[in-house]
C-alpha positions in Angstrom: 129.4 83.2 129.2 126.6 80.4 128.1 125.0 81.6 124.7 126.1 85.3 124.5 128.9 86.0 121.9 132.2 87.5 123.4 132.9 91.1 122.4 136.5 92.1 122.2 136.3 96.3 121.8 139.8 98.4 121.1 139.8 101.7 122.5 142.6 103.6 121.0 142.0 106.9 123.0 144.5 109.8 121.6 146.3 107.5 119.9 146.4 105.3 116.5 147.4 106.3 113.0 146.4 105.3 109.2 149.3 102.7 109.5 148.2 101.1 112.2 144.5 100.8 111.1 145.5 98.8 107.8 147.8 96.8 110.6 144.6 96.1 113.0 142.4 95.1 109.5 144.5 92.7 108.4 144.4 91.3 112.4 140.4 91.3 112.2 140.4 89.4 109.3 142.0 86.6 111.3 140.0 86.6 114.4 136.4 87.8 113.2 134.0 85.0 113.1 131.5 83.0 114.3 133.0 82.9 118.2 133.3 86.6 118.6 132.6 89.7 117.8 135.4 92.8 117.3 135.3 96.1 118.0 137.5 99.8 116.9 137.1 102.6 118.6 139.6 105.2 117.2 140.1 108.8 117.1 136.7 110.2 115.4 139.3 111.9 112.7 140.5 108.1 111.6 136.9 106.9 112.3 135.8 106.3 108.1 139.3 104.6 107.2 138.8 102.3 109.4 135.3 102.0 108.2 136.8 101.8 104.7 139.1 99.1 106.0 136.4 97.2 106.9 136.5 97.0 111.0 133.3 97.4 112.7 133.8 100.6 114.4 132.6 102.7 116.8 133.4 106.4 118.7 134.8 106.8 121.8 132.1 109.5 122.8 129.2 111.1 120.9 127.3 114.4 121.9 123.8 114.7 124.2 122.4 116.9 121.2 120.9 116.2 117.8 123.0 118.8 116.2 124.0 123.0 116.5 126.1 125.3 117.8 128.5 122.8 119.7 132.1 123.2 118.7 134.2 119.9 119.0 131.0 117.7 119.5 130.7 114.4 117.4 127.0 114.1 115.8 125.8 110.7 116.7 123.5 110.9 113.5 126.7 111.8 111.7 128.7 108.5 113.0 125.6 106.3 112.2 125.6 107.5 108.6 129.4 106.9 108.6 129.2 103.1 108.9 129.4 103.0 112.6 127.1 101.1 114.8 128.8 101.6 118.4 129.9 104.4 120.1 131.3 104.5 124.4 129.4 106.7 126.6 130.5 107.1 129.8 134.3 106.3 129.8 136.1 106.7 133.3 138.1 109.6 131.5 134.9 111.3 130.5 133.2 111.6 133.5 137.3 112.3 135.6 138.8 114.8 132.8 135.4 116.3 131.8 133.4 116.2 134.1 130.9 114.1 133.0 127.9 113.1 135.5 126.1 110.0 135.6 123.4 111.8 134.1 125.0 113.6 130.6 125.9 109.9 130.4 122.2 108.6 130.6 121.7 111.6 127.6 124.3 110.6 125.5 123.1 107.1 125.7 119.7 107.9 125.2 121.3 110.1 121.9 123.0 107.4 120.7 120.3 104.6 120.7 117.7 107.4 118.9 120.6 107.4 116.2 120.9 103.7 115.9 123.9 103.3 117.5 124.1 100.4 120.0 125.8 102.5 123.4 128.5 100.3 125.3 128.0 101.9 128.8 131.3 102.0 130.5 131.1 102.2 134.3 133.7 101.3 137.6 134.7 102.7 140.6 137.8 104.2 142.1 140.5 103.0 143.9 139.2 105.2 147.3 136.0 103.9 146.5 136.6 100.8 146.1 138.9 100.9 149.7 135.9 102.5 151.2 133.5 99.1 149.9 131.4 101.6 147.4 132.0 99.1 144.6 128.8 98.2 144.2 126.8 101.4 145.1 128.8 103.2 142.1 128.1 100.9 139.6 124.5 100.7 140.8 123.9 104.2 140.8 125.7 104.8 137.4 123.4 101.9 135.8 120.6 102.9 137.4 120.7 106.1 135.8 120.2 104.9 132.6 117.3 102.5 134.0 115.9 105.6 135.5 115.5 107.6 132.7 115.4 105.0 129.8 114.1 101.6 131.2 115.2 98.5 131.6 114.0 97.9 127.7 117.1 100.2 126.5 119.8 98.0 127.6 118.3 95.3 125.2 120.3 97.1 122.5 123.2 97.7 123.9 126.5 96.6 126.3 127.9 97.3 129.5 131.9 97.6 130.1 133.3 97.1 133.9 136.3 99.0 133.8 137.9 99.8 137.6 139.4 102.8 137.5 142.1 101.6 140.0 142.8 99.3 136.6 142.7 101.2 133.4 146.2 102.3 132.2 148.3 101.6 135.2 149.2 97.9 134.6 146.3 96.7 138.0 144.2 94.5 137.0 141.6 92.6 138.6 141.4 89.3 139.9 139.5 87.3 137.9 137.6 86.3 140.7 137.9 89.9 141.6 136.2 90.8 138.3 133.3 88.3 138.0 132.3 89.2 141.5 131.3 92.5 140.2 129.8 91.2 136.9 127.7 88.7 138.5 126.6 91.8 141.0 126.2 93.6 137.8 123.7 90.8 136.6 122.1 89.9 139.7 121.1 93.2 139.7 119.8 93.6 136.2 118.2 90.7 137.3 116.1 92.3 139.6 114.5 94.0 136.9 114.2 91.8 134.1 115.5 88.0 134.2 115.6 88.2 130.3 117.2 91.0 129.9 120.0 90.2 132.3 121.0 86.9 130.9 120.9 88.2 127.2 123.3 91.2 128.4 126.8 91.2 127.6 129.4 92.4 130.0 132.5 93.3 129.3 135.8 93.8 131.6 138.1 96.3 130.5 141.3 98.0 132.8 144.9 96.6 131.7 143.5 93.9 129.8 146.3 91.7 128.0 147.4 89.0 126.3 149.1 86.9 129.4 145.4 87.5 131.6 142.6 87.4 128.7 141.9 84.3 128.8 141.0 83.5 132.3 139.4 86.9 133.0 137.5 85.8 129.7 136.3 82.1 131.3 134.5 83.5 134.2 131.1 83.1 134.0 129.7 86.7 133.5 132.5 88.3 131.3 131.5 88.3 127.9 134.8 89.7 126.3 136.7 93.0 127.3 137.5 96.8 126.4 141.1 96.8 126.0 143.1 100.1 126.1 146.9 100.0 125.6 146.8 96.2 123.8 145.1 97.0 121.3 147.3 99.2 119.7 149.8 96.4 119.6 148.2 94.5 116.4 150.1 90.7 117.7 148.9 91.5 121.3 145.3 92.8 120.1 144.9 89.3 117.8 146.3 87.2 121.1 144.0 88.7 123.2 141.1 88.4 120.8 141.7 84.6 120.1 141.1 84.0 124.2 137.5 85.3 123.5 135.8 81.8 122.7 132.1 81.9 122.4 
């Protein structure tokens, strides 16, 4: 992990409630500090109580647009000026369930950053993928989009998430050897790009994270913290896994 501060990001999904916000503040104050940094990603609808609680929040999506005449969108402009500074782009359920491609992804992360949010670019392969040894074509091809249309300059100000899809929700989960094979592909080849960039990057494993694997997934060299689904709606869970994060 050397010098970049572990990130460990909640993503509630569909789920949560005003209870369990004031449950997950009084958890942050605990485990917030100096050795890492901790992120909420709630439904948009409890996205400024948890501002008001004081977590440092972000959305779980935000539109490709600056604004108009698209019903159910969320503003990125509007979660800025809420207090947020993060929003996910590119969840695996995003580009499955709505048929998201690689390049609405690049948009909304392009959208994002021109709002000041900072973008944590979630990407991963599928199980038949990843049976068929296309691990690290996906995740090249849905980084690359980004670089493609943004530059290598516009990951500077933001975060990458490594979430398998084989892994998220369905109790799999990665080696860690597994998982740091795929980060270190991940920054080898930012690498190729910009040396600076790469190392500065942090890269985060997410996909049945919990509190009895956290902290060795979390000691491998190139995972700087995790996205963690179902566990971090458990406030005990969220606070164990979040103490395993050591910068």
């Amino acid at each position: 992990m050397g010098q970049r501060k572990p990130i460990v990001a909640g993503n509630w999904k569909m789920n949560g409630s005003p209870e369990l916000v004031k449950e997950i503040a009084a958890v942050n104050a605990q485990v917030t500090g100096e050795q890492r940094e901790v992120l909420i990603f709630p439904p948009a609808v409890l996205l400024s109580e948890a501002i008001s609680a004081g977590l440092e929040c972000g959305t779980q999506t935000v539109s490709e647009f600056d604004a108009g005449a698209y019903t159910g969108e969320i503003q990125a402009s509007l979660v800025k000026s809420l207090g947020a500074n993060y929003t996910l782009v590119g969840h695996s359920e995003r580009r499955s369930i709505y048929g998201e491609s690689n390049e609405d992804i690049a948009n909304k992360f392009a959208q994002a950053q021109k709002s000041g949010l900072t973008p944590i670019l979630c990407i991963g392969e599928t199980q038949e993928q990843r049976t068929e040894g296309k691990t690290e074509e996906v995740v090249k091809q849905q980084l690359e989009s980004v670089i493609e249309k943004l530059g290598i300059a516009s990951l500077v100000n933001s975060v990458v998430a490594y979430e398998p899809v084989w892994a998220i929700g369905t109790g799999l989960t990665a080696t860690p050897e597994q998982a740091q094979e795929t980060h270190k592909y991940i920054r080898d080849l930012l690498r190729s790009y910009d040396e600076q960039v790469a190392e500065a990057l942090r890269i985060l494993y997410g996909g049945s994270v919990n509190e009895s694997n956290s902290e060795l997934l979390f000691a491998q060299a190139d995972i700087d913290g995790g996205l963690i689904g179902g566990a971090s709606l458990k406030p005990q869970s969220f606070k164990a896994i979040c103490e395993s994060a050591k910068g």
